[in-house]
C-alpha positions, 0 to 999 in steps of 0.5 A, a space after each residue: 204845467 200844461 193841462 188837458 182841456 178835459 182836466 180843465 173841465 173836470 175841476 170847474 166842474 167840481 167847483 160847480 157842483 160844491 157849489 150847487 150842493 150848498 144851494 141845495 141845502 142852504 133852507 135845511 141849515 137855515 133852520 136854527 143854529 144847531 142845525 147851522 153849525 152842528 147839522 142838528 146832531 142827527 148825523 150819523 158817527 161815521 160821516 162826521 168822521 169821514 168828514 173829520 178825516 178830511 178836514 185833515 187831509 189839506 194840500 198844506 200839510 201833504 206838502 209837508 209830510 212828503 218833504 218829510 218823507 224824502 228827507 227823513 225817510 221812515 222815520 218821519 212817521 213819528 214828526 206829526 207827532 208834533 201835531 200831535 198826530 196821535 191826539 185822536 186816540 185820547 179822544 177816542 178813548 176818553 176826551 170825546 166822552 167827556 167833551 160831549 156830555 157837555 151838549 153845547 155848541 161851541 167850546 167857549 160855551 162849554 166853559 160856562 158848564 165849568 165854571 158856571 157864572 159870574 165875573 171869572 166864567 166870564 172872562 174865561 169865556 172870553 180867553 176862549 174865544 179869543 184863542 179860538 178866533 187867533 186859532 182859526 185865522 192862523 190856520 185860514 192864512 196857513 191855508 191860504 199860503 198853501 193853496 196859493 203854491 199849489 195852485 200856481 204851481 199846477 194851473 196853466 194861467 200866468 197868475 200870482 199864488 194870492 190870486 189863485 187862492 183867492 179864487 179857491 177860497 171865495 168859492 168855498 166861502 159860497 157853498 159853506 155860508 149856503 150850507 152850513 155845517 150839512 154843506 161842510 160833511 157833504 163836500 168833505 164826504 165827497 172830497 174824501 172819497 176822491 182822494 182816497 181813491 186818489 192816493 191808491 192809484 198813486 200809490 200804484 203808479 210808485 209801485 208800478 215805475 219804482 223797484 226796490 233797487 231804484 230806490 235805495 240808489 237815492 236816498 242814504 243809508 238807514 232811510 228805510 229805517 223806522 227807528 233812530 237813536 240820539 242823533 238823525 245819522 242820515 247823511 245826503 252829502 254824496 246825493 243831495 247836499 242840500 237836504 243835510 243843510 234843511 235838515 241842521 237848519 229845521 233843528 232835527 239834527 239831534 232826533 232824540 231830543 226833538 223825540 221826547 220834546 214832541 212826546 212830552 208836548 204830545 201827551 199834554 196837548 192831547 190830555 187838554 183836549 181839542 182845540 176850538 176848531 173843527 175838530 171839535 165841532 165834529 165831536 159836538 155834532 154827535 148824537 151822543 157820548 158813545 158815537 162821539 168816541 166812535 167818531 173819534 176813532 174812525 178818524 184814525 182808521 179811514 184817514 192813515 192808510 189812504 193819507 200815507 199811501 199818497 204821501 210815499 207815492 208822491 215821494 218814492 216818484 220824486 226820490 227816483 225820478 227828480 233828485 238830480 234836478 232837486 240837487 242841480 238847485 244847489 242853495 235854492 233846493 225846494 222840495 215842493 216840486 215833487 208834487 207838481 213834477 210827480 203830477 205834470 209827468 206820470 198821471 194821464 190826462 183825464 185822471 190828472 183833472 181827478 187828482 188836481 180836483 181831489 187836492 184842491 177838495 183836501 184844501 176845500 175841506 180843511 178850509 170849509 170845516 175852519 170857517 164853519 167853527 170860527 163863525 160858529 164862535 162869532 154868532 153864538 159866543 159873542 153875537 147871541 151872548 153879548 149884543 142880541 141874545 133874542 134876536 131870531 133864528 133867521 137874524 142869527 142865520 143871517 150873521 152866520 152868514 156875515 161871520 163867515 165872510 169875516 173870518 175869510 177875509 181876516 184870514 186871507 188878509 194875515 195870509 198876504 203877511 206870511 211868507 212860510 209855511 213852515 213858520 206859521 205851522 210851528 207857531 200854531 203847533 208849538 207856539 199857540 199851542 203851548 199856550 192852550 195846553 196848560 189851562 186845558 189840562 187843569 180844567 179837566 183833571 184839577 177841581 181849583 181851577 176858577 174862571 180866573 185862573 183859566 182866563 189868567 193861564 190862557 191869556 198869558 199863554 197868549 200873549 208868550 206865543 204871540 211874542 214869542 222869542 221876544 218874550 222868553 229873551 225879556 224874561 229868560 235872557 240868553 235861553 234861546 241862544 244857549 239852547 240853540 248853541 247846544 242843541 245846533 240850532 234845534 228850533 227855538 219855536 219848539 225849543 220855546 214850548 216848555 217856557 211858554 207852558 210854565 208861564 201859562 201853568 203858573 198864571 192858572 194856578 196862582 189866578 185861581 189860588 188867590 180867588 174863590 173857588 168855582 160855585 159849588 153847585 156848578 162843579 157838582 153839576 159839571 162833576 156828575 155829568 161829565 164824570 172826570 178821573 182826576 183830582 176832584 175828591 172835595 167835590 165827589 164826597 159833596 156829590 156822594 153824600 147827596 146821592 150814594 148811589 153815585 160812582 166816581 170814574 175808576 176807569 184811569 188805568 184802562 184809559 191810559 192802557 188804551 191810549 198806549 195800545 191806541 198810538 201803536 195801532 195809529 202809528 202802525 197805520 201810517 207805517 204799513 203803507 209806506 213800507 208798502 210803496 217802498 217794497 220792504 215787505 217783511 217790515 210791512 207785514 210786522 206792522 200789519 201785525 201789530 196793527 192786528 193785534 191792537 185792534 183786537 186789544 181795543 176791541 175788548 178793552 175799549 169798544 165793548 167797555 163804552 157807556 151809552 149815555 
């Protein structure tokens, strides 16, 4: 691609003052770990939103939603699910409470407020830190295949794809070992800002070249339909032959199927709460319980509406513009030209420097945020616990900063051995996740969960999604060839989702049966001040009868009433500016409705019902 000098200049230019930005903050994040890795929790709620919502805006997984887009139309609202997208609403609703009371740094430290001390706390302290280091290295070599395409893609240098991203990341890697998490929430703000700004005026680029007649000659019949039934019923034979064949080899053939697998691997991955990474640091940086929900919250509203408007954008571009070179590629059909071909030929020198600089600061900011916790883990989970514990803040500052280093480096280095973006992100989706999911949920809902059990479901988790379908062949022979042959190659990686939470379920359970339950000063303690619904009776009378006054969570049926309400409203929001950009007005204006509605339900039975802690 051919690039203005201006545009040139424009991108230096950001990475200059990133860079300064990290310069400038490095003394105030210097002063002491809180203040490192959560900005002193004096930020407020919702800039650690912002810069929540940005972290999630990363060039990866925009390249991703638009083949989505093109290929499944509107009803790939509902794949992130998969993720799951809609994991913010029970953190809003509940999770962010009860996950901030805690008051700690890390989530590997939150467990000792579980499961209090001993050899069992322990060994789950260390499960978690071990998932937590495989979960961000994961995520920095999913990062760094993606940069690198970009980059190669956009940039006008004969240069390899690793070269480019290694030029991104090494200038991340300054301004976030500078800065620490006040770098991180700085940078994001601004990346954010860019991008929104960004997505509206793609979004109106779409709107301005693109009728509504022009698009329904390119895509096939029931594109523009939201809602599905047992099988995809999207045919491209007579448009893009190809897509069809992606779409049987990503196994989503029969979408009723994949539905309920992603709604059942959705509510579970959401009751268990964050995974270690930014995300939850973000909920940890709060000032208090209250705010933490409120954060939680504002991520959904700031991040759909601009993130979809960029997404249909790119994608209504490419359908009507560059399907007949996407069909001319036969076999070696790739999706991931629209966006450089949507950039090269439709935004004006000047501005494109803007939208290049912006999708570079959505990798910056989901790249950024992942160090920042995964040194954070190294530092004050394993450096300060294990092998300096009375070290000085300036020592700790300064293995922060050689913590951060490592992680990078790992992480580049996994991302030379991956090949596929769309591998790697369903290993950590259904994979790895499946792997956290079990324990995750116990911990929370079930009193008899013990260090051990936690450490047993966890590493066995682990182990399963890190062998994978080798593992389920050895222990389940012949599963994944029949589930394959039933479901026409349905994806084995999420097909393994099930298989990897019943091992994971049942190494908890049993770890924790056949060892002594948690102290029970510890599960008082943790009871009283994180306050759970769930299976906690035995430990609520003991707490009752020291202290009458106390009353348990009632508060189930409203909670999960909130959820329901909550994923409409989400899901609402990443319709609405899709069917904008498609010019389906009526289905737009529904959705706004409903967006309306859900709103003013959550108001009154959310919002206003929040406790101030």
């Amino acid at each position: 691609m051919k690039m203005h000098p201006l545009d040139i200049g424009i991108i230096v230019g950001y990475f200059v003052i990133v860079v300064f930005a990290g310069v400038l903050l490095s003394r105030r994040a210097a002063k002491n770990l809180d203040s490192y890795f959560l900005a002193g929790k004096t930020m407020p709620w919702y800039l650690l939103g912002i810069s929540n919502a940005s972290g999630m805006f990363d060039i990866t997984g925009t390249m991703w939603m638009v083949y989505l887009l093109f290929a499944f139309g509107l009803k790939s609202i509902w794949i992130p699910w998969l993720w799951p997208s809609f994991n913010q609403i029970f953190l809003m609703v509940f999770l962010s409470i009860w996950l901030r009371r805690s008051n700690v740094l890390t989530g590997a430290q939150w467990i000792r407020t579980r499961f209090g001390g001993g050899r069992g706390s322990e060994f789950s302290h260390i499960s978690v830190i071990i998932f937590a280091m495989i979960s961000v290295i994961g995520f920095l070599a999913y990062a760094f295949q993606g940069i690198g395409k970009f980059a190669a893609d956009f940039f006008p240098w004969d240069v390899a794809p690793s070269t480019y991203a290694l030029v991104c990341m090494s200038v991340t890697t300054v301004y976030v070992i500078l800065g620490g998490m006040y770098s991180v929430v700085l940078t994001d703000i601004i990346q954010f800002l860019l991008m929104t700004v960004v997505s509206f005026f793609i979004a109106g680029i779409a709107l301005n070249r693109c009728s509504s007649e022009a698009i329904s000659a390119v895509v096939p019949a029931g594109w523009k339909e939201i809602f599905f039934g047992w099988e995809l019923n999207l045919d491209w034979g007579a448009l893009i032959p190809a897509v069809n064949d992606k779409i049987s080899e990503d196994g989503y053939t029969y979408f009723g199927i994949f539905f309920m697998m992603m709604l059942f691997k959705g509510i579970l991955s959401s009751l268990a709460g964050p995974v270690p990474n930014y995300d939850m640091q973000r909920i940890l940086a709060t000032r208090n319980p209250k705010e933490a929900a409120m954060m939680s919250g504002f991520v959904s509203l700031v991040l759909y509406i601009p993130r979809y408007l960029m997404i249909a954008g790119i994608t209504v571009l490419g359908l009507v513009f560059f399907s007949g070179e996407l069909n001319s590629m036969g076999n070696k059909f790739d999706i991931e030209r629209v966006l450089p071909f949507v950039i090269s030929n439709y935004i004006p020198f000047g501005l494109k420097g803007f939208l290049l600089a912006g999708l570079l600061a959505a990798f910056m900011s989901t790249f950024d945020s992942t160090v920042n916790a995964g040194a954070a883990y190294l530092v004050n989970d394993v450096y300060k616990r294990y092998i300096n514990p009375n070290a000085t803040s300036k020592r700790f500052i300064y293995m922060s900063y050689l913590s951060s280093i490592l992680v990078v480096v790992v992480g580049i280095g996994f991302g030379f051995m991956i090949d596929s973006i769309d591998s790697i992100l369903k290993w950590i989706t259904a994979g790895l996740g499946a792997g956290y999911i079990a324990t995750n949920v116990l911990k929370w809902f079930w009193w008899r969960l013990n260090g051990y059990g936690y450490f047993a479901g966890m590493i066995a988790g682990i182990i399963m999604a890190t062998l994978s379908e080798q593992a389920v062949q050895l222990i389940f022979p012949g599963l994944c060839a029949r589930f394959a042959e039933a479901t026409n190659n349905f994806s084995i990686v999420l097909a393994l989702f099930p298989v990897v939470l019943l091992v994971s379920g049942v190494a908890a359970v049993m770890g924790s049966l056949l060892t002594r339950p948690t102290d029970e000063e510890t599960l008082k303690s943790f009871y009283r001040t994180v306050r759970p619904w769930g299976f906690w009776q035995p430990i609520y009378e003991k707490v009752a009868a020291e202290n009458p006054e106390f009353r348990r969570n009632i508060a189930f049926k409203r909670d999960m009433t909130n959820v329901a309400v909550g994923i409409v409203w989400h899901t609402s929001m990443a319709a609405a500016p899709v069917f904008l950009v498609i010019r389906e007005y009526q289905p737009m204006f529904i959705a706004i409705a409903v967006m309306a509605v859900t709103s003013i339900v959550l108001k009154k039975n959310w919002y206003d019902k929040l406790e101030t802690d």
